[in-house]
C-alpha positions, 0 to 999 in steps of 0.5 A: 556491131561497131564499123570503122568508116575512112572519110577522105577530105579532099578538093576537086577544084585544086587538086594540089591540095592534099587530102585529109583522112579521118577514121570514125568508130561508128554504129549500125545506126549512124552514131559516132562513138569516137573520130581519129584524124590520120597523118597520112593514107592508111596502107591496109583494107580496114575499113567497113566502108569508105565515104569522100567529101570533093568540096574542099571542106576542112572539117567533118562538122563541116560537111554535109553532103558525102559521096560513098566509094564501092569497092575502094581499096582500103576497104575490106574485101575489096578484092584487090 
């Protein structure tokens, strides 16, 4: 069973910075099949999860320690 999973990059130290948004096809396992930069937030709940990244980093490959958002807005049935 494939999960599309929103990884937000963003920085916690200069807020100013804009975030960045990836979507990745991944795998009950973890595996990743396909990742897809967004240009800008995504206006649906399509997500099977929503995972952030606060450290300023630019890159997925990058980072190593991510945060997992519950109940995020783009997530699906998130409720709101």
């Amino acid at each position: 069973m494939k999960r599309k999973i929103l990884i937000i990059l963003s920085n916690r130290l200069s807020p100013l910075q804009k975030p960045r948004w990836l979507e990745l096809d991944s795998d009950e396992k973890g595996n990743i099949y396909k990742q897809r930069p967004l240009r800008a937030q995504p206006r649906q709940a399509r997500y099977d999860e929503v995972w952030e990244n606060d450290e300023g980093r630019s890159e997925f490959a990058s980072c190593f320690r991510f945060k997992r958002k519950y109940r995020h807005k783009l997530q699906k049935g998130a409720g709101s």
